[in-house]
C-alpha positions as CSV (number, residue, x, y, z in Angstrom):
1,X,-6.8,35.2,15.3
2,X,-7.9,36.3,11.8
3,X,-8.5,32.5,11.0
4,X,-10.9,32.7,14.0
5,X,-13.0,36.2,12.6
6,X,-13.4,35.0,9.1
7,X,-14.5,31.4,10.0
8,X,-17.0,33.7,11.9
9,X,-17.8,35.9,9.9
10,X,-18.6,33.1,7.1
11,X,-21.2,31.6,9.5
12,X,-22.6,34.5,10.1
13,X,-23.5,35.4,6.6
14,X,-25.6,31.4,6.0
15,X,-29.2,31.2,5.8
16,X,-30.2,30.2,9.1
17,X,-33.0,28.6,7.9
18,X,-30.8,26.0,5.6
19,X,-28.8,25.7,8.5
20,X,-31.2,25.1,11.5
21,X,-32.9,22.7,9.0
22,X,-30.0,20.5,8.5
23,X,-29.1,20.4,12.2
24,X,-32.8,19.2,12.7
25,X,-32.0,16.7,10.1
26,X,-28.9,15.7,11.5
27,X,-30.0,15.2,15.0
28,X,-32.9,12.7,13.8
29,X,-30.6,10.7,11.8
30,X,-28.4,10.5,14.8
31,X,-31.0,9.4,17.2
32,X,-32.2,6.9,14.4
33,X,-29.2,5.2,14.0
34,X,-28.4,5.0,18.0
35,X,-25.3,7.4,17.7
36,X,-23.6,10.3,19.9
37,X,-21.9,12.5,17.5
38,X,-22.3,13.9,14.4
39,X,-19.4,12.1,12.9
40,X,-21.1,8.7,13.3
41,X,-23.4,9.4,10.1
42,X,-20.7,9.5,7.9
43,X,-20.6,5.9,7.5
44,X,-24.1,5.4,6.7
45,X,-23.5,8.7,3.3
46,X,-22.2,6.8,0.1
47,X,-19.9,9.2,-2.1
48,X,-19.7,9.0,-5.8
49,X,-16.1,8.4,-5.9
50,X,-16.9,4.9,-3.5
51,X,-17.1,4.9,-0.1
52,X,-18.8,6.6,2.5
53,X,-18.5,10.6,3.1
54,X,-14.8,11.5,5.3
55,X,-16.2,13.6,8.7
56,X,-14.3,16.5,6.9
57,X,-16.7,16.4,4.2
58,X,-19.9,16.1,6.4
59,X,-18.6,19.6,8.4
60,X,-18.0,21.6,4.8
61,X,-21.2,20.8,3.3
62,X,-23.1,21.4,6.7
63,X,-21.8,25.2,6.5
64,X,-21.3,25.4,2.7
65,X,-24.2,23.4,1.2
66,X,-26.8,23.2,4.2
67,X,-29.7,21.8,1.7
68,X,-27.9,19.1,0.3
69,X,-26.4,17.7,2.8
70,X,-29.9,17.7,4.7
71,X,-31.5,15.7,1.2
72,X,-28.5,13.4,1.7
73,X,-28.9,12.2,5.2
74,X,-32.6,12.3,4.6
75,X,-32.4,9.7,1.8
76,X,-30.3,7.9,3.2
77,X,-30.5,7.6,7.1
78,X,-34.1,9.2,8.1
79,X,-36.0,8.3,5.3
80,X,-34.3,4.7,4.9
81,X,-36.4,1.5,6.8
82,X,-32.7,0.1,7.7
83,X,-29.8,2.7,7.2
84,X,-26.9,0.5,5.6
85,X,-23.6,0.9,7.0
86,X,-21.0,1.4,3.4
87,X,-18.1,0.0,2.7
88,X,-15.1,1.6,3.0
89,X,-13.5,3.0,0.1
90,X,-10.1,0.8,-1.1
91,X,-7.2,2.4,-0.6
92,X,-3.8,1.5,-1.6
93,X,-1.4,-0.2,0.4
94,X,1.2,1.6,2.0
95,X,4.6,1.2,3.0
96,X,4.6,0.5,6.6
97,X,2.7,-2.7,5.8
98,X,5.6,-4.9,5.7
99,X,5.3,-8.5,4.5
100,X,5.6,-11.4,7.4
101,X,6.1,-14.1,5.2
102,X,10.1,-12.9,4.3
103,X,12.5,-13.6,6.3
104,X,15.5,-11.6,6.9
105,X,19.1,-13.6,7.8
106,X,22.1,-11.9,9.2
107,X,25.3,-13.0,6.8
108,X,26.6,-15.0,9.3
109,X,23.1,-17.4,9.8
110,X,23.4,-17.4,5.5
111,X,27.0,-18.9,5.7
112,X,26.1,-21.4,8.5
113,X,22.7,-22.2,6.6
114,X,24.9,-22.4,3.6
115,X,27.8,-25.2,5.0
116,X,24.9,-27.2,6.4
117,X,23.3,-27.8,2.7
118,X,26.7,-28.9,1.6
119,X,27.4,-31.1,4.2
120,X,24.3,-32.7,3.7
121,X,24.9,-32.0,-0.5
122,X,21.8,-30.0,-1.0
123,X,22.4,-28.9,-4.4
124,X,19.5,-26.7,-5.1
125,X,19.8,-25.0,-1.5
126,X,23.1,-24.5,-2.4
127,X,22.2,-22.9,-5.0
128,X,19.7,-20.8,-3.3
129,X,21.9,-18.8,-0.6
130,X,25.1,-19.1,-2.3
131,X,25.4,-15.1,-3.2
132,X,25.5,-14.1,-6.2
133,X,28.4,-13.1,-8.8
134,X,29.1,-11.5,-11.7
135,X,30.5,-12.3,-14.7
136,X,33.8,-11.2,-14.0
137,X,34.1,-12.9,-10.5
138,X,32.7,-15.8,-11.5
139,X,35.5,-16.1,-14.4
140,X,38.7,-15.3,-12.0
141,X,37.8,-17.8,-9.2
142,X,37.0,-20.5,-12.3
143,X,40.3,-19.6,-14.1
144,X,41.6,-19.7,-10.2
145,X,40.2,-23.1,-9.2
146,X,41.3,-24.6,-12.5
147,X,45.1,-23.5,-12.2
148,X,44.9,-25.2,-8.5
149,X,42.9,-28.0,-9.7
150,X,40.6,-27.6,-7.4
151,X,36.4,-28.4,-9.1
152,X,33.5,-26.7,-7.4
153,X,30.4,-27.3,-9.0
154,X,29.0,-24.6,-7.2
155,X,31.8,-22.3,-9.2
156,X,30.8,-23.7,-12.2
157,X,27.1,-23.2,-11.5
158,X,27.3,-19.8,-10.8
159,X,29.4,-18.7,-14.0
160,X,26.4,-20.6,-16.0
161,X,24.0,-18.5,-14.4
162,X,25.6,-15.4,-15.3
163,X,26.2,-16.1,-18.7
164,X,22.5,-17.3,-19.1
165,X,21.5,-13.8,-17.8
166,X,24.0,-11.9,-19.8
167,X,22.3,-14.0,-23.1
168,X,19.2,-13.1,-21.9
169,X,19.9,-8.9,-21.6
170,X,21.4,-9.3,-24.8
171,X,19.0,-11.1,-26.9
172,X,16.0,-8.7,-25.6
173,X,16.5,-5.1,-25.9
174,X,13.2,-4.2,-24.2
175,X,14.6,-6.0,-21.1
176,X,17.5,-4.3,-20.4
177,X,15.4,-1.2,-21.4
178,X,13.0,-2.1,-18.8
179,X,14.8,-2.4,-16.1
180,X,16.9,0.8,-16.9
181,X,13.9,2.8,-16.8
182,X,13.1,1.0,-13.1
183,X,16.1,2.1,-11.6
184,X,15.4,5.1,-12.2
């Protein structure tokens, strides 16, 4: 309720002639560009920070800054041969936008995906969705399959990866720095 009485009382205290002149203003520019409401100027009212002016805008400056806004819609609507319609401003993208070009497997379709590339001795796709295993792991079921003489390649494959990736942390300080500063 006092929301209400000072929002009232703040339109009370405007120049009515600054204001009548920018709803004259207004209601030109709206016929001019074939439009219903008020809000359908914004598009055609660049901003300086790119893009055209938010509705929100367009009502503060209507009560707040009357004149300016009027020399604004005047350039740019009612004095312009063809008003142009501005670009929206770029904004970043956001989270909900998810990507549709990854897919996502359940373990069980990764395991079945998995034994069909070794059946049909897919090295690289082996390679692919075979999960990945530390250092450690990858040692024990080596040390394992060598006491059973059992050889996997795939075994063997892995425990080079992880030793390639260990070299690499170790030989670039900035790296490991890096990516202890991004999981934070």
């Amino acid at each position: 309720m006092i929301h209400m009485v000072a929002h009232k009382e703040e339109l009370d205290t405007k120049p009515a002639k600054g204001f009548k002149e920018v709803e004259d203003v207004i209601a030109k520019a709206i016929k001019k560009i074939g439009g219903k409401k008020e809000n359908e100027l914004c598009k055609y009212l660049p901003m300086k920070t790119g893009g055209y002016m938010h509705h929100f805008t367009l009502r503060k400056m209507k009560y707040k800054q009357p004149q300016e806004l009027a020399g604004i819609i005047d350039r740019f609507v009612a004095s312009a041969d063809r008003p142009v319609v501005i670009a929206p401003k770029q904004r970043a993208a956001r989270g909900s936008r998810k990507r549709r070009d990854h897919m996502n497997f359940t373990r069980i379709q990764l395991e079945r995906m998995l034994n069909i590339a070794r059946l049909a001795g897919d090295k690289e796709i082996i390679t692919i969705l075979s999960p990945k295993k530390s250092l450690a792991t990858c040692k024990r079921e080596l040390i394992q399959a060598i006491r059973h003489n059992k050889i996997e390649q795939e075994l063997w494959n892995s425990y080079s990866e992880a030793v390639q990736a260990q070299q690499i942390l170790a030989n670039d300080p900035n790296l490991l720095a890096n990516f202890a500063a991004a999981q934070q």
